[in-house]
C-alpha positions in Angstrom: 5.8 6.8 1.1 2.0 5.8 1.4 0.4 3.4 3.1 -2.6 4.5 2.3 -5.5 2.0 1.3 -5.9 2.4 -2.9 -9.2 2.8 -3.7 -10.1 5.0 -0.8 -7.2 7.6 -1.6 -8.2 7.2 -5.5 -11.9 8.4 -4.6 -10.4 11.3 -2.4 -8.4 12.3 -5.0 -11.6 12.5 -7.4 -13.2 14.2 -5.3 -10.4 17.1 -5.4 -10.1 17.0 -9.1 -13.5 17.8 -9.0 -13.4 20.7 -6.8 -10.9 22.0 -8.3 -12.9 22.1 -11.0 -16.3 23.6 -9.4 -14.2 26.3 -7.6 -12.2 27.3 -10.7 -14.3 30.4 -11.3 -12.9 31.5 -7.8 -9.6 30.2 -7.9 -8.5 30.7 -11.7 -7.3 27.2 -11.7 -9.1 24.0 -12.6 -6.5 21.6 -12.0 -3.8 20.6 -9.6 -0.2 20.9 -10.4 1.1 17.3 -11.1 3.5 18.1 -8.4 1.1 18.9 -5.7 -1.1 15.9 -6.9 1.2 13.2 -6.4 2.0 15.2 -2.9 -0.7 14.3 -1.8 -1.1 10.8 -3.2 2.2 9.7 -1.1 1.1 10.9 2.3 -0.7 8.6 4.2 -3.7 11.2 5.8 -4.5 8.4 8.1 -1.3 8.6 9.9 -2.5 11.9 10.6 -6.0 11.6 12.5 -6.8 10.0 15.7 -7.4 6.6 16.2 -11.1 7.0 16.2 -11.3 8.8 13.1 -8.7 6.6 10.6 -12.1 5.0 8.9 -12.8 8.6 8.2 -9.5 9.7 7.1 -9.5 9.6 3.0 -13.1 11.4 3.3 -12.8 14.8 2.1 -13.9 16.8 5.1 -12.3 18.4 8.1 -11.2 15.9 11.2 -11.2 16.8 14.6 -7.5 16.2 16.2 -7.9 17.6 19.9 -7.5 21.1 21.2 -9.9 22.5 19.9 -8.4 22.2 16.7 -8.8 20.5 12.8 -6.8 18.6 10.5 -8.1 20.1 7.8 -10.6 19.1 4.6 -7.5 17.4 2.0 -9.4 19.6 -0.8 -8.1 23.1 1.1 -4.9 21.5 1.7 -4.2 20.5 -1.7 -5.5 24.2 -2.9 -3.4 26.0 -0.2 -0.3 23.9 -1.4 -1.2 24.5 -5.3 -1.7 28.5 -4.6 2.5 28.8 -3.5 2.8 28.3 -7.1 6.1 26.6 -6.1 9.0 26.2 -8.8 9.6 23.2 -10.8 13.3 22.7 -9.0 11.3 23.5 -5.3 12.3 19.6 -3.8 16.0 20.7 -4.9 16.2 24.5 -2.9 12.6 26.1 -1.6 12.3 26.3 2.2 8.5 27.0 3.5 7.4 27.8 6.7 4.0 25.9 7.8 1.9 27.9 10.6 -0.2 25.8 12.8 0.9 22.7 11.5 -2.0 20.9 13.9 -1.2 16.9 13.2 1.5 17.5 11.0 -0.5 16.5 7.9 0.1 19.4 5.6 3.7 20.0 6.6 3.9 16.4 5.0 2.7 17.4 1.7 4.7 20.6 2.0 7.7 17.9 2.6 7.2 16.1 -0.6 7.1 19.1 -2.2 10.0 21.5 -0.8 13.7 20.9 0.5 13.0 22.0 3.9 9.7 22.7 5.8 9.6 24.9 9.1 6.4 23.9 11.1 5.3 25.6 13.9 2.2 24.6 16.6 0.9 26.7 19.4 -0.1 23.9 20.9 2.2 22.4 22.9 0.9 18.7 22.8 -0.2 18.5 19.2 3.2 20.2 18.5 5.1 17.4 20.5 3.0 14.8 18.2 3.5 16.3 15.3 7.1 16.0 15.7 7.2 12.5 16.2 4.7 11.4 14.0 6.8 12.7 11.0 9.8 11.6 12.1 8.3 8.4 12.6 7.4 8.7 8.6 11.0 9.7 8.0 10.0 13.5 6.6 13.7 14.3 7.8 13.2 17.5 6.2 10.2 19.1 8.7 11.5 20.5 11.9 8.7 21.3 14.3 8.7 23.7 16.7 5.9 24.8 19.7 5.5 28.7 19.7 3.6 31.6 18.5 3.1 31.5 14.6 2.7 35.0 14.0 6.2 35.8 14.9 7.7 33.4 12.3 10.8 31.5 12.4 13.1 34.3 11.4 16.2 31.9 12.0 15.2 30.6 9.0 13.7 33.2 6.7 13.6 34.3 4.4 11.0 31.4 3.2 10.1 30.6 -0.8 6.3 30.2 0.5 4.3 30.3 3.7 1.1 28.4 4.8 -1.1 29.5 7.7 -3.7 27.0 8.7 -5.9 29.8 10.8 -8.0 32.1 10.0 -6.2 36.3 11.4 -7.4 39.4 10.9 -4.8 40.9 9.1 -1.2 38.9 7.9 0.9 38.9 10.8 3.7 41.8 9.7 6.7 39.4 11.1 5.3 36.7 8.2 5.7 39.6 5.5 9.4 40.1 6.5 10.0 36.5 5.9 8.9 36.2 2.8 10.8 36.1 0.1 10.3 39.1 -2.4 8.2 37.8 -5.9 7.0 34.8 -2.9 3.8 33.8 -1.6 1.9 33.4 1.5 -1.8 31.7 1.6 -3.8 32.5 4.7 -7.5 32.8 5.2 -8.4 36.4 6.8 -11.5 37.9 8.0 -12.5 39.9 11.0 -14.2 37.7 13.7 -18.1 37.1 12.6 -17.3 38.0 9.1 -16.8 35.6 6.2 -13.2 34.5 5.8 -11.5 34.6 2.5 -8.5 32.3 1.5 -6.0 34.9 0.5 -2.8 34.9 -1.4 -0.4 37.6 -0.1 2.6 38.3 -2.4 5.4 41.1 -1.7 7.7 42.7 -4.1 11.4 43.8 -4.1 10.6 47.2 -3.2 8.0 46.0 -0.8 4.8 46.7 -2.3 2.5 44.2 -0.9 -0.2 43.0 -3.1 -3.3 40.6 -1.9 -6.0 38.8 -3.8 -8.8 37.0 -2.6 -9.4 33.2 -3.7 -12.8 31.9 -2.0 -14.6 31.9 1.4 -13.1 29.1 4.3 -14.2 28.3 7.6 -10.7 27.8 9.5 -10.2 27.8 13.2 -9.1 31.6 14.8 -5.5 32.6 14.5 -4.7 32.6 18.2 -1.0 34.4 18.0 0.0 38.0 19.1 -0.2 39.0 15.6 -3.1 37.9 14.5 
């Protein structure tokens, strides 16, 4: 599905082979999956930033989109995506749920990666955009709604993997219900003026919830009831 100019999106992807590499020590992984690689090779990140900022969109860095808010760096996207440790058969059954889906850019890779992606914006207008800028990509399989992440989509639950692209407190309890038991869900957390941690949250059939702490972010704040 890219459009995306070769050599820039080759050096990008360098660049996050190589910090996969530097952070492995953090993140016990020094290598994307090949799946989440060539994710991220057929989305056009372009397509995903303002106007102003397209020259500036295979760069491997956080974009401003409006709002207040940030596409974010494609390195933490590509991590994020790689830590749902998704099956093999994911394109075929796994729905995920995508909170704060900003521009729509990592619901894409989510897209090429799962059978069905629920995305949801607080933001009504980047919401709106979202929407039609991956429809206008034909990701038939992302539905995007506006509304308050940290309830969920519980029409849809229970989810084989949830992102959230801002940084709470504490996992929003409505997210834990709707994951799937033996799933994950990758969120940064830290209390506000405190480092934030990228965090894998997993919970098991009998409920037992179990978090692990990857490496320090800098996200924009969770803004939902339940964060």
């Amino acid at each position: 599905m890219s459009d995306a100019p070769r050599e820039a999106l080759a050096q990008l992807l360098a660049e996050i082979d190589r910090d996969m590499r530097d952070t492995a020590k953090l993140t016990g992984r020094t290598a994307l999956s090949p799946a989440v690689r060539a994710a991220l090779a057929r989305v056009p990140r372009h397509r995903f930033v303002p106007a102003a900022s397209e020259r500036a969109a295979y760069e491997n860095r956080p974009l401003a989109i409006g709002q207040g808010q940030t596409i974010s760096q494609p390195y933490i996207v590509a991590l994020m995506s790689d830590l749902l440790d998704l099956p093999e058969d994911a394109k075929r059954s796994a729905r995920l749920l995508d909170i704060g889906t900003g521009s729509g850019y990592q619901s894409a890779v989510l897209a090429e990666l799962a059978h069905e992606v629920f995305a949801i914006e607080i933001h009504a207008r980047l919401a709106e955009s979202a929407a039609k800028r991956l429809a206008a990509l034909d990701y038939e399989n992302v539905t995007v709604k506006h509304g308050d992440g940290a309830e969920g989509w519980p029409e849809h639950a229970p989810f084989d993997g949830i992102l959230v692209a801002a940084a709470a407190q504490k996992t929003p309890p409505a997210l834990l219900e709707q994951l799937k038991p033996g799933a994950k869900l990758v969120i940064p957390l830290g209390r506000e003026g405190d480092t934030q941690y990228l965090t894998t949250v997993s919970r098991s059939a009998t409920g037992e919830v179990t978090e692990k702490r990857i490496l320090p972010v800098a996200f924009v704040p969770f803004t939902g009831r339940g964060s």
